[in-house]
C-alpha positions as CSV (number, residue, x, y, z in Angstrom):
1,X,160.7,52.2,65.0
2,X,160.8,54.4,62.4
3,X,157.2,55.1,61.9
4,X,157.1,55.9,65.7
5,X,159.5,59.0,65.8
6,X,158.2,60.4,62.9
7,X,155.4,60.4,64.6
8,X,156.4,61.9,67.7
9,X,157.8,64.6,65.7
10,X,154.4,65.9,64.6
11,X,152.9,67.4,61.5
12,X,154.9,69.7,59.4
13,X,153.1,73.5,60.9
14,X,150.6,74.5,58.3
15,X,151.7,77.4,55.9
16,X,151.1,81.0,56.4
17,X,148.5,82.3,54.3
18,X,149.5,85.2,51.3
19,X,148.5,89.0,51.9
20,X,147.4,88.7,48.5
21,X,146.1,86.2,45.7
22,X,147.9,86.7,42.4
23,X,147.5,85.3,38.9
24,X,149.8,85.5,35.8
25,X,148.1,87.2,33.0
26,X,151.2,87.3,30.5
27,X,154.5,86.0,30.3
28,X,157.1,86.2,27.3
29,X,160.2,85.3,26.3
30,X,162.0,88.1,24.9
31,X,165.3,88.8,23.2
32,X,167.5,91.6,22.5
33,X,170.1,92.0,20.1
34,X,173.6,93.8,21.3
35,X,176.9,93.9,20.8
36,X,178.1,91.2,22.2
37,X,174.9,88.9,20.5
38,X,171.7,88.2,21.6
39,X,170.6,88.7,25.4
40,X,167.5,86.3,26.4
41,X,165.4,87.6,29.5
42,X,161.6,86.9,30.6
43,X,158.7,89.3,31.1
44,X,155.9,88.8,33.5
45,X,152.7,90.8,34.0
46,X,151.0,89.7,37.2
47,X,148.1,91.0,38.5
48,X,147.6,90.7,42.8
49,X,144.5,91.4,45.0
50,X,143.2,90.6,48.8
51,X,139.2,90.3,47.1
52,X,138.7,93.1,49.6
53,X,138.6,96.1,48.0
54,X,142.4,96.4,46.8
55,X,144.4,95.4,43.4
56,X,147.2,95.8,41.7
57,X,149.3,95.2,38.5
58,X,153.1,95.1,38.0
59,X,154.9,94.3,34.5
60,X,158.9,93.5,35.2
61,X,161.8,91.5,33.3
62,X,163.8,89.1,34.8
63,X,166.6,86.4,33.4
64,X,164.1,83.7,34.3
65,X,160.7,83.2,34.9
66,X,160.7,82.9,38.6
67,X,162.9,86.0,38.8
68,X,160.4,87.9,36.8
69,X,157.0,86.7,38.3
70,X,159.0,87.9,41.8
71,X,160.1,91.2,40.6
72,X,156.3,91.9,38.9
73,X,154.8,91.1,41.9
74,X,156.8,93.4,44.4
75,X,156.1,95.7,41.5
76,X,152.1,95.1,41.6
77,X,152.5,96.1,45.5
78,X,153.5,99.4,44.7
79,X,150.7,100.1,42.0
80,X,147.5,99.2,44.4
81,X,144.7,100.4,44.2
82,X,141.6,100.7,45.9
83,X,138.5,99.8,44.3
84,X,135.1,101.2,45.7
85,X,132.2,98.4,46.6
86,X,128.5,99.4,46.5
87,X,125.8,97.2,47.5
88,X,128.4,94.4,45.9
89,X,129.0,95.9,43.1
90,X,130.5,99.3,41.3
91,X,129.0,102.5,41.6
92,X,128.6,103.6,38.5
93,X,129.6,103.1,35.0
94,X,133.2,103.5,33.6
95,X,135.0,104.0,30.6
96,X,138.9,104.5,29.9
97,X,141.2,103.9,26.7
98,X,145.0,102.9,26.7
99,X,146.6,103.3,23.3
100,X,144.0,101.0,20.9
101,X,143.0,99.3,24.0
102,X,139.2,100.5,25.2
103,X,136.8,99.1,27.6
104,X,133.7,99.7,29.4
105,X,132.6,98.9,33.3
106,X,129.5,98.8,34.4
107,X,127.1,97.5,37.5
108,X,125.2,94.6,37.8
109,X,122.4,93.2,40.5
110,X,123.0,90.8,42.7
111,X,123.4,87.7,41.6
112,X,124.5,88.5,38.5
113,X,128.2,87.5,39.1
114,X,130.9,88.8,36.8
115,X,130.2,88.9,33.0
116,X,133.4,89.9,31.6
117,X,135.7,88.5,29.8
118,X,139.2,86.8,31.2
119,X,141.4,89.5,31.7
120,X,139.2,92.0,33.1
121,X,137.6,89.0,35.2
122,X,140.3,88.5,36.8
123,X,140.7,92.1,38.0
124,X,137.5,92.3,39.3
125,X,137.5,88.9,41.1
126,X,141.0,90.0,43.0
127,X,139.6,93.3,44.0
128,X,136.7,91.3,45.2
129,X,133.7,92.5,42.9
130,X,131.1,90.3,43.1
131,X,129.0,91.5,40.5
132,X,129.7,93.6,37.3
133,X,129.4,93.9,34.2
134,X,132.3,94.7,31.2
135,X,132.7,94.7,27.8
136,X,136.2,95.5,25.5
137,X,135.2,98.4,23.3
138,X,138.8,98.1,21.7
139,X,140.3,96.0,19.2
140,X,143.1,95.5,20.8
141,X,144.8,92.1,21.7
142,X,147.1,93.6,23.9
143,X,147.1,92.1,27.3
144,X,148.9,94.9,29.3
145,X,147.7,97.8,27.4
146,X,143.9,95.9,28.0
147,X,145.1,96.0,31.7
148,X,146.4,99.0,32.2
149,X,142.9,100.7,30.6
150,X,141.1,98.7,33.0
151,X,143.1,99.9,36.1
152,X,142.0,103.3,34.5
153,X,138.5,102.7,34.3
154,X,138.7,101.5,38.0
155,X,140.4,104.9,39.2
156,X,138.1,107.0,37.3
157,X,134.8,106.5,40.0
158,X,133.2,110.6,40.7
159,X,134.3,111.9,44.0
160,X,130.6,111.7,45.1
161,X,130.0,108.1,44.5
162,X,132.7,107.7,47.1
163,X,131.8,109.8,49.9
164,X,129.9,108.3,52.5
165,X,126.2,108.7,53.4
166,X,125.1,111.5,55.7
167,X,124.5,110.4,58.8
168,X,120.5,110.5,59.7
169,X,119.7,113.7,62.5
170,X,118.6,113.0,65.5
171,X,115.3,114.9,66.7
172,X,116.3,115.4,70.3
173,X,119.0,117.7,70.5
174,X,121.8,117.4,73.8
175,X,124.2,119.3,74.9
176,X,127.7,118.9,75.1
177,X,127.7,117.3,78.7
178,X,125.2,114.8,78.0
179,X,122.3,116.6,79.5
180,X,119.0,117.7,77.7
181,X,118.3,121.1,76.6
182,X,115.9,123.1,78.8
183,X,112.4,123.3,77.3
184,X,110.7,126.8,76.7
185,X,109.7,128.8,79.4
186,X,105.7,129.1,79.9
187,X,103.6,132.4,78.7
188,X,102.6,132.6,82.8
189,X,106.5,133.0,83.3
190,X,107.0,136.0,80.7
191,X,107.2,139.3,82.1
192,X,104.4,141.4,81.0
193,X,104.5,144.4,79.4
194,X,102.9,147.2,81.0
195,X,101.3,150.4,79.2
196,X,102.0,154.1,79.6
197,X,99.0,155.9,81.1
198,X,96.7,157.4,78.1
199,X,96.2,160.9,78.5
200,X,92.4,162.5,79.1
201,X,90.9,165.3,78.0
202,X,88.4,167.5,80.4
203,X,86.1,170.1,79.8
204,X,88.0,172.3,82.0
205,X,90.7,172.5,78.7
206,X,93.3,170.7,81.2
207,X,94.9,167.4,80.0
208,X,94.8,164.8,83.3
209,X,96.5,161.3,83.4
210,X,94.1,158.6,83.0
211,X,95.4,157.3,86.3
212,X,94.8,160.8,88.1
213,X,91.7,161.0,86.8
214,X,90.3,157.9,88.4
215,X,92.3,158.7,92.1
C-alpha cells in the first residue's frame, strides 16, 4: 500500500538549473589574534562563469566554509566580466602582472583545446573559451594574485579587436521609401546648347550677322 501512494505522488520536480557554473580555487583557514584571543574564520576564492562569454571571481571570509563559499560567490557576481570570442578563441595575445604574479594569453586553432595550466584553465573553461593557449610568466604560487592577473589579461583586449565587422555595401542603392533611384536621363533628353551668331565681315567694311547674311 505503501509503494502505491508514493507512487501516485510522483517524482520529486527536477531541479532548476544554476545561472552560473562555479568552482572553488582556494579555501583557507585563517586565524586572527585579538584581545579577547584568537578568532577562527574561513576564506574562499571562487571563481563563476555561464561558458558563454562571462566570468567572474570573488574572494570573501566567512565563520565557516559554507558561509564563505556563499558570500564569495555573491561577490564573484559583482566582478563579471565579459570575455570576447573570436572564431572560438581570443583575439589576440595578452599579457598582465599582479604583484609577483605574471602571465601570458594567447590564441590557439581550432582544435587545439585549452593548454594552460589549472588555474587559468579553469577561467577560460567558465568563460567558455574553447581554444587558447597560456603560460605563467611569474614565479608566483599565489592563487588569487595568479587570478586576479589573469582577470587583467582578460580585460586588457584593443578596442579594435572588439568592434564588429563592417557590414558589406550593397551595389544597388534605394531610397528611403523602398523605391529605386531613377537612372540617368539620356543624351537625346539634354537640352542643347545653342551658339551665338558669328559675326561676318564684307567688303563693303560693314560687319553683318551670320544669320543676316544668309536671309
Amino acid at each position: 500500500m505503501d509503494k502505491g501512494k508514493r507512487n501516485k505522488r510522483g517524482a520529486r520536480p527536477p531541479k532548476e538549473k544554476p545561472e552560473f557554473d562555479q568552482y572553488i580555487l582556494d579555501l583557507a583557514r585563517v586565524t586572527r589574534v585579538t584581545k579577547g584571543g584568537k578568532q577562527l574564520s574561513f576564506r574562499a576564492c571562487v571563481i563563476i562563469g555561464d561558458r558563454r562569454g562571462r566570468v567572474g571571481y570573488g574572494v570573501q571570509k566567512g565563520k565557516d566554509v559554507q558561509m564563505a563559499v556563499e558570500k564569495a560567490v555573491n561577490n564573484a557576481r559583482k566582478n563579471m566580466i565579459r570575455v570576447p570570442i573570436i572564431k572560438d578563441t581570443i583575439p589576440h595575445r595578452v599579457e598582465a602582472k599582479f604583484k609577483a604574479a605574471k602571465l601570458m594569453i594567447k590564441p590557439a586553432p581550432r582544435g587545439s583545446g585549452l593548454i594552460a595550466g589549472s588555474m587559468i584553465r579553469n577561467v577560460l573553461d567558465l568563460a567558455g573559451v574553447p581554444n587558447a593557449s597560456a603560460k605563467m610568466l611569474g614565479k608566483s604560487n599565489n592563487k588569487i594574485a595568479n587570478v586576479k592577473a589573469a582577470f587583467s589579461a582578460l580585460q586588457s583586449f584593443k578596442p579594435s579587436a572588439l568592434a564588429p565587422a563592417p557590414a558589406p555595401v550593397k551595389a544597388s542603392v534605394e531610397n528611403s521609401g523602398g523605391a529605386a533611384a531613377p537612372a540617368a536621363a539620356p543624351d537625346s533628353a539634354k537640352p542643347k546648347k545653342t551658339r551665338a551668331p558669328r559675326a561676318v565681315k564684307k567688303d563693303d567694311g560693314v560687319t553683318h550677322d551670320k544669320t543676316s547674311a544668309a536671309a
